[in-house]
N, C-alpha and C positions, 0 to 999 in steps of 0.2 A: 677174481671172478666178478667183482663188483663192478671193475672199470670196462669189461668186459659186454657183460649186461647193458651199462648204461650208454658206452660205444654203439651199442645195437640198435638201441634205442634211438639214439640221434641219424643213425644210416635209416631208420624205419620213417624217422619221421618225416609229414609230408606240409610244406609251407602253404599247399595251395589255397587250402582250405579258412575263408576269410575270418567266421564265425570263431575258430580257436588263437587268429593271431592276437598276442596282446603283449602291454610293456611299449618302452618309450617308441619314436618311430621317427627313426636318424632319415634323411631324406635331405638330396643332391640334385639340386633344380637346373637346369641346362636350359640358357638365354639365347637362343638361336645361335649357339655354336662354340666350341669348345675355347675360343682364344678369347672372345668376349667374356664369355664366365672364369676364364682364367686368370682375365685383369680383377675383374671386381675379385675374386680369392687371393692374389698379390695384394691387391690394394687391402684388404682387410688385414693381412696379415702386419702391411708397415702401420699399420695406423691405432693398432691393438695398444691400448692404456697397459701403462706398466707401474703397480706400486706393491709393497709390500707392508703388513704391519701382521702384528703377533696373533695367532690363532689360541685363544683361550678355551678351557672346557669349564663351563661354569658347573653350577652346582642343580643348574635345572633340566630341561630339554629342549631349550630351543637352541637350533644348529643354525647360524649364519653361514651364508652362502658366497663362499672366494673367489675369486676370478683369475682362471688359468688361459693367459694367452697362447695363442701356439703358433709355432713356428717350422718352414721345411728344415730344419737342421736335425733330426731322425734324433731327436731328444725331446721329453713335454717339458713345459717348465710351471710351475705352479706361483701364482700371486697370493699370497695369503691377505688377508684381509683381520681389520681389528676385530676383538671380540666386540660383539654385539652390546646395546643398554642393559638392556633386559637380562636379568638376573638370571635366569635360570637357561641359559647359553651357551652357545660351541661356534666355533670357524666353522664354515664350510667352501670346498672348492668350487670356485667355476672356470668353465674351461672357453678358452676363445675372446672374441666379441660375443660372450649373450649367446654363444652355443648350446652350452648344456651347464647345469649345475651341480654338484657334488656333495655328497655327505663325507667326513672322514668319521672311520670308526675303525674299533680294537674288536679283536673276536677270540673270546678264551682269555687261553695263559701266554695267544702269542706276542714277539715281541713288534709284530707288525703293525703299521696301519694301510688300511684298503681306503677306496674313494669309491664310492658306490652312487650311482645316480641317483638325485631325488626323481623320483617317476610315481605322479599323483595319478596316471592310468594303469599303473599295474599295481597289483596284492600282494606279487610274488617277490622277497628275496631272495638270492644267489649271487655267488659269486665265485671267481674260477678257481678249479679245483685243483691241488698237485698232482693227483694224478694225470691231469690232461693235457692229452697227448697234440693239441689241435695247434697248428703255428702261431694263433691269433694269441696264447696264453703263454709264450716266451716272453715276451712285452711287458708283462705285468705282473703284481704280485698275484701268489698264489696260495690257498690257504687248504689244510689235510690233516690228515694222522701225520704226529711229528712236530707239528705247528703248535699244537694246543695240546695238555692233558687232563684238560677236562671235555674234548670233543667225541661225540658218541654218531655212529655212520649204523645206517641199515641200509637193505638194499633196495629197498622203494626208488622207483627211479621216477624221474619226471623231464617233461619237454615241454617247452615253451619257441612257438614259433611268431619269427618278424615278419615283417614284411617283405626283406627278403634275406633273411637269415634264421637262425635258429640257434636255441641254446639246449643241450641235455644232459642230464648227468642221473645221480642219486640224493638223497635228504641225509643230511648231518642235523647234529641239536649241539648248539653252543652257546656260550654269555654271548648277548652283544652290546659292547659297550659304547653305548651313546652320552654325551656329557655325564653327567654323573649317572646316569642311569643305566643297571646291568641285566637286562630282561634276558631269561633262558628262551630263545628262538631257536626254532626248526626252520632251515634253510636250504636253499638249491647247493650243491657242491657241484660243478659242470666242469665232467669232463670228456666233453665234446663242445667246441666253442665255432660255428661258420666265421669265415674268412674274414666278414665285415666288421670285427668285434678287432681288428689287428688294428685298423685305421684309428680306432678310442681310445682315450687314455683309461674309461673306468676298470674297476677289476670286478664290477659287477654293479648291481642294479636294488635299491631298495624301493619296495615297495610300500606306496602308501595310499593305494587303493581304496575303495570300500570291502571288497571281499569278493572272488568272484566262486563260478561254479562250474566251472571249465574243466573238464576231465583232464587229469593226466599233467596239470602242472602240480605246484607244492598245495597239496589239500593239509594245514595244517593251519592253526590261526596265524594271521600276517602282525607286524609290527605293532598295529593301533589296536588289534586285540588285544595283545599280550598286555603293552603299559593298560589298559583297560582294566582290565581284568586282575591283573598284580595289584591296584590301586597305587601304582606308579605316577596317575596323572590322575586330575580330579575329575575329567570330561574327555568325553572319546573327542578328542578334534583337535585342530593343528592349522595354525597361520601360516600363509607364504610373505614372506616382503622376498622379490627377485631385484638385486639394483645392477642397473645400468652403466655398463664398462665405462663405454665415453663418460660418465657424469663424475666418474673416479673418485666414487664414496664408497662404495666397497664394503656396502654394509646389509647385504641381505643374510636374511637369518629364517630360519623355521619354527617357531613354536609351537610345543607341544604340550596338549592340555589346555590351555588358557591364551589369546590373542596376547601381541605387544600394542594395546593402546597407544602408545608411541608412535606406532605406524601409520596412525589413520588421522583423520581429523571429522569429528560428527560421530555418530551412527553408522553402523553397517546395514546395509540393504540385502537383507537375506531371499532365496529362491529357492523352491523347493525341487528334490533331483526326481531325475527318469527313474523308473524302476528300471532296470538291466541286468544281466546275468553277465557281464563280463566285468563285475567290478568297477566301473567306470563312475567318474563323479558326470555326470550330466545333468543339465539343465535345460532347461528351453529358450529360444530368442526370440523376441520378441519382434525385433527389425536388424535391419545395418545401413550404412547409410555412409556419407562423404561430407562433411565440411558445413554439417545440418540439414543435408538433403537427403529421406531414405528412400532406399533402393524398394521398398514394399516386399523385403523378404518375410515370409511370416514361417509357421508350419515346419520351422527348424529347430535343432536343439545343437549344442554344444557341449565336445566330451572333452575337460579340460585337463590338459596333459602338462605337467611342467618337464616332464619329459620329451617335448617337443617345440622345436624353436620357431616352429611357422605358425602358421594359418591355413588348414586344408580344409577346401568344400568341394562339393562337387560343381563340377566346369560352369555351369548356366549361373547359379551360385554367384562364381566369382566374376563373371561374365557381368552381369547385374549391377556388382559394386565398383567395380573400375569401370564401366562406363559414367558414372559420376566424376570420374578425376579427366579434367581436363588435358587431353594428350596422355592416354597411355597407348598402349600399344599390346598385343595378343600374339604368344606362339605356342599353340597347343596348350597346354596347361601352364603354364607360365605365360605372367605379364609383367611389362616394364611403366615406370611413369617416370613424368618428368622428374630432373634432380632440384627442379628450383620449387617443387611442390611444398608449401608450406604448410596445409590444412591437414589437419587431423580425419581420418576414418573413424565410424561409429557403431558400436554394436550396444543393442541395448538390451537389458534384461528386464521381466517387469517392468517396473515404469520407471527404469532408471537408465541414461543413454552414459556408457560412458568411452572418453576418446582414446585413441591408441595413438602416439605420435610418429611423426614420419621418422624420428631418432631411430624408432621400432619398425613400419613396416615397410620402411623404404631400404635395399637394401645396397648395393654395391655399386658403383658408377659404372656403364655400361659402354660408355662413350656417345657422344653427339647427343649429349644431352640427357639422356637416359638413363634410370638406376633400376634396377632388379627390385620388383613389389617382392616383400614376402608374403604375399598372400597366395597360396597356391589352385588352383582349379584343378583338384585329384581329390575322388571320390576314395575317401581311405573305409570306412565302413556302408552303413543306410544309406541311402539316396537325400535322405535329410536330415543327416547327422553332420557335423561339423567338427574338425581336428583343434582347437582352440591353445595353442600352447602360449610359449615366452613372450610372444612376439605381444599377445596380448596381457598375460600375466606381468608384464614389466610394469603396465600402468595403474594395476592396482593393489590393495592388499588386500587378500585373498583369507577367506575362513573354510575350512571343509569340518562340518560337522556333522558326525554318525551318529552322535544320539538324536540328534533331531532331524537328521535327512535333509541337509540343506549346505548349500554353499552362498556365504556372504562376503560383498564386495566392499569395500571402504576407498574413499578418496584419501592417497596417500596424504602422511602430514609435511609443510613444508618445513618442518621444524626437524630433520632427519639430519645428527652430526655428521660433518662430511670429513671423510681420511686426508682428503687436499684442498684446494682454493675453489675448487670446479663447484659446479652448481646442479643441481637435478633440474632435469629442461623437460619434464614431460609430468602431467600426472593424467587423471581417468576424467578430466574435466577441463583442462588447458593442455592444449598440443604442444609440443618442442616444435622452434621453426628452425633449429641448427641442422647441420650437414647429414647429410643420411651416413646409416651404418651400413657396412659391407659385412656378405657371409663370407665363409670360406670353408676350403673344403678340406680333407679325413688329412691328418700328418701321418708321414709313418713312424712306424714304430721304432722305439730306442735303438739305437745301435750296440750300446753297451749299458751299463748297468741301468737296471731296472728303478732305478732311485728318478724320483722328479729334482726339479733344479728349481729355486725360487731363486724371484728375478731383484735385482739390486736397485730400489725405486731413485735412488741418487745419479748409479750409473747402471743402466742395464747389462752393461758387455760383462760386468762382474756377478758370480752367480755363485751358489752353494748348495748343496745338500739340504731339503726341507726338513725340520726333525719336529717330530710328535711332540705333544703337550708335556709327556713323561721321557723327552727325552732320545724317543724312539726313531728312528730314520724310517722317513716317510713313504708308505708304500709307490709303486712307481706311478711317474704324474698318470692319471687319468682320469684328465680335465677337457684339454679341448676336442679331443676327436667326438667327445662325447654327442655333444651339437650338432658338430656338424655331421654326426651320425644322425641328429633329428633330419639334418638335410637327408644323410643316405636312407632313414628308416623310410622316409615317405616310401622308399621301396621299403621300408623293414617297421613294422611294427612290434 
């Protein structure tokens, strides 16, 4: 009766409605024409860094963040990445080129791991349910009665809609095990999963929202309650470091509780957020601007999503800032510039301007000189709210803090140990002038078993079974669709 219920619920539910979508927002930008953005998606997919090193669960909370390239061969493959400096740490996946990012975590007594998106715009965790019956959930692990026996289900159902998808199910209450840390969490079980969730490697979505107030998703406290509240952490907040594929150091990580100093160099430059009822961390901008020229954007804000791998504003917006870069080009909401573009874009907050390299928001060669901006002109919320994801989150280290209602920026430190020879070419105050990155778009799903494949950094053609810290075979890859779900979400939030 449960699955029954919660099926009804997702047939009832209605996307259209803007004010309730929320959760990351996968989005698939089309460059004046399908064979065009079809190169730059080849082209990213050959060009995708390949290393492997061992995913640790330390003894604290911070999750470092792995990098899952992907590929058309209907299999994911996961790049695990080392564990993290910072003591109190964990691997996590990323999937693609700088698509999407991943947590892995244990939930219960099972013997699985899931890969669950970091998504700093949603509150809500879920992840997909056994009993779900939706094609999107053959692909990937699936967690239920049977799985755990200490998992506890009622029948509260909930729905969370994308932008152009939808997730629904019922609430379970389980351990989740995050590095050493076992917090009892209420979470989404969905079994009802739309179409678009088949192109992602994840098996579901953590959220690490502020909290929203949105009827009818998980009304239950979110993650950064619970370690809160447990006294599992000393301070409600949690660092991003995201690293950048090409730079093939492979060391972003999450901390929680307490910043990795490590990560920054100086002070952080704290802002204080929007109030909002959809959970969202926002801020205000100040400007944006091109190469030290601003555009005179003011009377905006930015909702920052590491659940999303673009740049979304609305069109006048983006309009505005790529008229600063000399030789772009405009098709509908999407723009191109040149590929020999070397200067950095600028958004500033309070009185701090910082750069975004074209590593970041240049994206896929286009031909005749041309690369796909990720900067998008698509009005995803307000008229002057801005989608702020990876694209920018790459260049700095990032703080979201709920006890004091503020998110702080730090200039990355140069001093970050790198996994190979490669170098970081970008931070939030010197641009990258190397080769732009390409997106790419949704893989399909497995063809056979649900297991991800880590990739062999010596010889790639050689590949294996990823296995858990304890030994466990790793739940199935769901790394790179994830991203470039941020491509598709821009229809899906």
């Amino acid at each position: 009766m449960r699955i029954a219920r919660s099926v009804c619920a997702a047939a009832c539910l209605s996307i259209s409605i803007l004010p309730t979508v929320t959760a990351f927002y996968p989005y698939k930008p089309h460059y004046g024409g399908d064979n065009s953005n079809e190169n730059a998606h080849r082209r990213a997919q050959q060009t995708t860094p390949e290393t492997t090193s061992r995913v640790a669960y330390g003894s604290s909370i911070a999750l470092p963040l792995r990098r899952v390239p992907t590929r058309r061969e209907n299999k994911y493959t996961i790049v695990k990445s080392k564990a993290p400096s910072q003591k109190n740490s964990v691997a996590i996946d990323q999937d693609g080129p700088d698509f999407s990012y991943m947590v892995a975590v244990g939930i219960g007594s099972s013997t699985e791991e899931y890969h669950l998106l970091l998504d700093s715009a949603a509150s809500n965790t879920w992840v997909m349910g056994k009993g779900c019956g939706s094609k999107a959930c053959g692909s990937h692990n699936t967690f239920g009665e049977g799985d755990s026996d200490s998992i506890k289900i009622d029948d509260t159902p909930f729905s969370i809609a994308f932008g152009t998808g939808s997730v629904s199910g019922i609430i379970a209450t389980d351990t989740l095990h995050i590095a050493s840390l076992s917090p009892l969490l209420s979470f989404g079980l969905a079994t009802n999963v739309s179409d678009e969730f088949g192109s992602y490697p994840m098996d579901g979505i953590l959220g690490i929202g502020r909290g929203d107030t949105v009827p009818g998703t998980i009304e239950h406290p979110q993650l950064m309650d619970v370690l809160s509240t447990s006294k599992l952490i000393s301070a409600k907040l949690y660092g991003i470091h995201l690293s950048r594929g090409k730079d093939g150091l492979d060391d972003g990580e999450l901390n929680l509780g307490e910043p990795n100093k490590n990560r920054y160099d100086g002070d952080l430059s704290y802002n204080p957020t929007v109030t909002n009822t959809n959970g969202f961390w926002e801020i205000k901008i100040a400007d944006a601007g091109f190469d030290g020229e601003m555009a005179g954007i003011s009377g905006r804000s930015a909702i920052l999503d590491s659940g999303t791998s673009y740049i979304l504003m609305p069109e006048g917006d983006a309009v505005a800032l790529h008229k600063l870069i000399p030789g772009y080009t405009q098709s509908n909401e999407t723009f191109t510039v040149p590929c020999s573009t070397t200067k950095p874009i600028q958004i500033k907050f309070g009185d701090q301007t910082y750069d975004v390299s074209t590593a970041d928001y240049m994206g896929g060669d286009l031909g005749s000189g041309n690369c796909a901006s990720n900067i998008v002109g698509r009005q995803t919320f307000g008229e002057t709210q801005w989608l702020v994801g990876d694209v920018f989150l790459k260049n700095v280290y990032s703080v979201f803090d709920s006890d004091n209602s503020q998110v702080g920026f730090g200039v990355k430190s140069s001093g970050n140990e790198p996994v190979s020879s490669a170098s970081s070419t970008g931070s939030p105050t010197v641009a990258a002038t190397g080769a732009s990155s390409a997106t790419a778009s949704p893989i399909l799903p497995p063809s056979g078993s649900a297991n991800p494949t880590a990739v062999n950094q010596n010889n790639p053609q050689e590949s294996q079974p990823v296995k858990g810290d304890a030994g466990r075979t790793a739940a199935p890859a769901s790394s790179f669709a994830l991203l470039v779900a941020l491509g598709l979400l821009s229809t899906f939030v």
